[in-house]
C-alpha positions in Angstrom: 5.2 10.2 -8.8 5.9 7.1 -11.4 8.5 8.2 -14.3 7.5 7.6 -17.6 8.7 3.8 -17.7 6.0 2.4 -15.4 2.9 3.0 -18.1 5.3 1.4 -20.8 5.5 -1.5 -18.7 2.0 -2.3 -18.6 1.7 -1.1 -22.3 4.7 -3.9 -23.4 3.9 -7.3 -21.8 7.9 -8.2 -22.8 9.0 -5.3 -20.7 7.2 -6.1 -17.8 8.3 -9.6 -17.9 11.4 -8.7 -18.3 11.7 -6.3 -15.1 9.7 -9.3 -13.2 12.7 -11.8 -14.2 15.1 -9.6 -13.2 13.5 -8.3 -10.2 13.0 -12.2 -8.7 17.0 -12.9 -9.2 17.2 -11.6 -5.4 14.9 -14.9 -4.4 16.7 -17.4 -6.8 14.3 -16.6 -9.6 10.8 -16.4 -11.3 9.6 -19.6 -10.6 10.5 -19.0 -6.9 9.4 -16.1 -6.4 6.0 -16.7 -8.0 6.0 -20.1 -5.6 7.1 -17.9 -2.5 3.7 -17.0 -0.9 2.4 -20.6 -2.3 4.9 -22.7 0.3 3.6 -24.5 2.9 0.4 -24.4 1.8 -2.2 -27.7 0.7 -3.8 -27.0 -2.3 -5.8 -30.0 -3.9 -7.8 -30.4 -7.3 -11.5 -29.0 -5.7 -9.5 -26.1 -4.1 -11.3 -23.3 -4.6 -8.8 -21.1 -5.1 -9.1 -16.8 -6.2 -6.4 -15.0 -8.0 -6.3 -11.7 -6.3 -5.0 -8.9 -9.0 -4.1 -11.5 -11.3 -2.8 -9.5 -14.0 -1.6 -11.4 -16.9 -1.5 -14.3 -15.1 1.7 -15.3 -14.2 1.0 -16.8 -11.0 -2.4 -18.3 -12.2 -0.2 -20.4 -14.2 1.1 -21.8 -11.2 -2.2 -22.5 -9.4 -3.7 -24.1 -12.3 -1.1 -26.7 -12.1 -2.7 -28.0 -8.1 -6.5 -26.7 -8.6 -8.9 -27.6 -11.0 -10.8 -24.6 -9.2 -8.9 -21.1 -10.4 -10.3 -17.8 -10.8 -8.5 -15.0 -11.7 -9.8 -11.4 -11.0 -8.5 -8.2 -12.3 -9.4 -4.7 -13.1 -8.2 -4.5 -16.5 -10.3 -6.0 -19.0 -6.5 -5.8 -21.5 -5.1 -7.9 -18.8 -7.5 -10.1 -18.4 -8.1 -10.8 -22.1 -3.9 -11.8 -21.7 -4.4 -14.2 -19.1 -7.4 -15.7 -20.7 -4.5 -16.6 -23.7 -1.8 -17.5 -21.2 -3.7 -19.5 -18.7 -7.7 -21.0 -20.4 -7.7 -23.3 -17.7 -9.2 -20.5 -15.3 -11.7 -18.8 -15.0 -11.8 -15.1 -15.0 -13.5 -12.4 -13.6 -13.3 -8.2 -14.3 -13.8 -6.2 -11.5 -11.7 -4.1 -8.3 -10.3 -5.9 -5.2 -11.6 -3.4 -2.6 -15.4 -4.3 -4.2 -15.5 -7.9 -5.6 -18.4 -9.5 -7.7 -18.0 -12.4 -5.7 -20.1 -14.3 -3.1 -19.5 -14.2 0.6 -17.1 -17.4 1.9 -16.7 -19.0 -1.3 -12.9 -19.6 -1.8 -10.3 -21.7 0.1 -7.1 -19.9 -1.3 -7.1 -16.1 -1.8 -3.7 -15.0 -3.1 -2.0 -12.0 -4.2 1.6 -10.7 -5.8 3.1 -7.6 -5.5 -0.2 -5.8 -6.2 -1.2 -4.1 -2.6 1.1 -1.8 -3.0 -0.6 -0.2 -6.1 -3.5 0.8 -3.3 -4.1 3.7 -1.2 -4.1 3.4 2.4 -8.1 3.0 2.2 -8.1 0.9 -1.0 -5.6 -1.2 1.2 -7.9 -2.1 4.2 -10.8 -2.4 1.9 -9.5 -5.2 -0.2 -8.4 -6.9 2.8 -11.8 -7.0 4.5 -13.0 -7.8 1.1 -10.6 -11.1 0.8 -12.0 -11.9 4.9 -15.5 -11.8 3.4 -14.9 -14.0 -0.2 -12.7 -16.7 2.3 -14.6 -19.6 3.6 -14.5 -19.6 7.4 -11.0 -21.6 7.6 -9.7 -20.1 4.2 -6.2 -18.6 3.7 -5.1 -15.3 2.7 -1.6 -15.6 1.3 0.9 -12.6 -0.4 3.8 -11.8 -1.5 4.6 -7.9 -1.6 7.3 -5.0 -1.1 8.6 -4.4 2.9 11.0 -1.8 4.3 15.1 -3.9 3.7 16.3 -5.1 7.1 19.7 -5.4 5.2 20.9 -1.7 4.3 22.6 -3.2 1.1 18.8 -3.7 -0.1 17.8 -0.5 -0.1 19.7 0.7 -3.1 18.2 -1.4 -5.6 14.7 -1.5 -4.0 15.0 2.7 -4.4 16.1 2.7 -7.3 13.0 0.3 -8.8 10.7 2.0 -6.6 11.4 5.7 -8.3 11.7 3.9 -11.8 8.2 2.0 -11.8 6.6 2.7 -8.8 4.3 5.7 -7.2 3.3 6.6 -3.9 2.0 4.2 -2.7 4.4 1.4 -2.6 6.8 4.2 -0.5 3.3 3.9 1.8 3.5 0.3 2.2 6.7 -0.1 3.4 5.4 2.0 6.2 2.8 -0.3 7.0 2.4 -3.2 8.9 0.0 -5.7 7.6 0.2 -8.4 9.6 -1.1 -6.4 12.6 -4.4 -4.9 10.0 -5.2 -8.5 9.6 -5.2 -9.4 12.7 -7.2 -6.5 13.0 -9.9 -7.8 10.6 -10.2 -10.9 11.8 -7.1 -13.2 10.4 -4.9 -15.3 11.9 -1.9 -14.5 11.3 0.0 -18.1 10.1 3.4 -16.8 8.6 4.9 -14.1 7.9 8.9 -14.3 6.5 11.2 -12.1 5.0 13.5 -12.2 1.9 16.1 -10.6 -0.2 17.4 -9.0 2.4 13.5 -7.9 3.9 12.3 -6.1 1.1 9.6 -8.3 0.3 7.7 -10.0 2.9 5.2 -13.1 2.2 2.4 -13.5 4.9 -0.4 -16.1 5.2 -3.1 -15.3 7.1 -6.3 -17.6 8.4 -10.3 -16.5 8.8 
């Protein structure tokens, strides 16, 4: 059950910002942490490159910097309509990641920040054979997203955000192991690393 704070965070954009920057100390930073699931990864001006749960588009900032080729999909039309001021280089599209308006194999890049764990178990393996489908035959599935702390001093302030912000379903994902669903789709599982302490985990994945 989310507390009260986690609806004011979407409702102020200098709140959430806020928590984001504070929250991305544990990886050296904003910046780095937007970069994180990014790393290792080729991405030229005629990338075509999709957005996943782009929000207010502070990642799509980022990938407008390599690709000439950005579109940014979200749910909420308010958020959208903020990342259409942040970031007019992209391009934007409203709809849900488990049921895109997009074409089968169209993008090279699909990524994603912290947003799977705002999904239900089936909402969860949904979107994921949704991003397999929008990929081109080649394309990579990169994220960046919560995971169970492999250092016990992490759990403390992962908790703590968790019962502040969060609902259900981000306790769900720490039980769940997405590497081996995507595999189970279809993916080739390329990377899959651990930081601050293993409570977030980026992964890059190959159709």
């Amino acid at each position: 059950m989310a507390t009260f704070l986690r609806p004011l965070s979407y409702q102020y954009q200098w709140l959430y910002d806020t928590i984001s920057r504070l929250a991305a100390l544990s990886v050296g930073g904003e910046r780095r942490f937007r970069t994180l699931a990014l790393e290792g990864l080729k991405i030229e001006k005629n990338t075509e490159v999709l957005d996943l749960c782009c929000g207010a588009g502070q990642t799509t900032k980022i990938l407008v910097q390599s690709s000439d080729r950005v579109t940014g999909l979200d749910i909420s039309p308010v958020a959208l309509a903020r990342a259409a001021r942040n970031v007019p280089q992209a391009n934007y599209v409203e709809g849900a990641a488990q049921n895109m308006p997009l074409e089968d194999n169209r993008f090279d890049l699909v990524h994603t920040s912290v947003a799977l764990h705002e999904m239900t178990p089936q909402e969860l393996s949904q979107i994921l054979r949704e991003v397999y489908r929008v990929l081109k035959p080649g394309g990579v599935f990169t994220l960046v997203d919560f995971h169970q702390p492999t250092n016990w001093l992490f759990w403390p302030p992962l908790a703590t955000f968790m019962w502040l912000f969060e609902t259900e379903t981000a306790w769900q994902l720490l039980k769940t192991n997405l590497s081996q669903q995507l595999t189970e789709i279809g993916f080739e599982v390329l990377r899959h690393n651990l930081y601050a302490g293993g409570s977030l985990q980026v992964i890059q994945a190959r159709k």
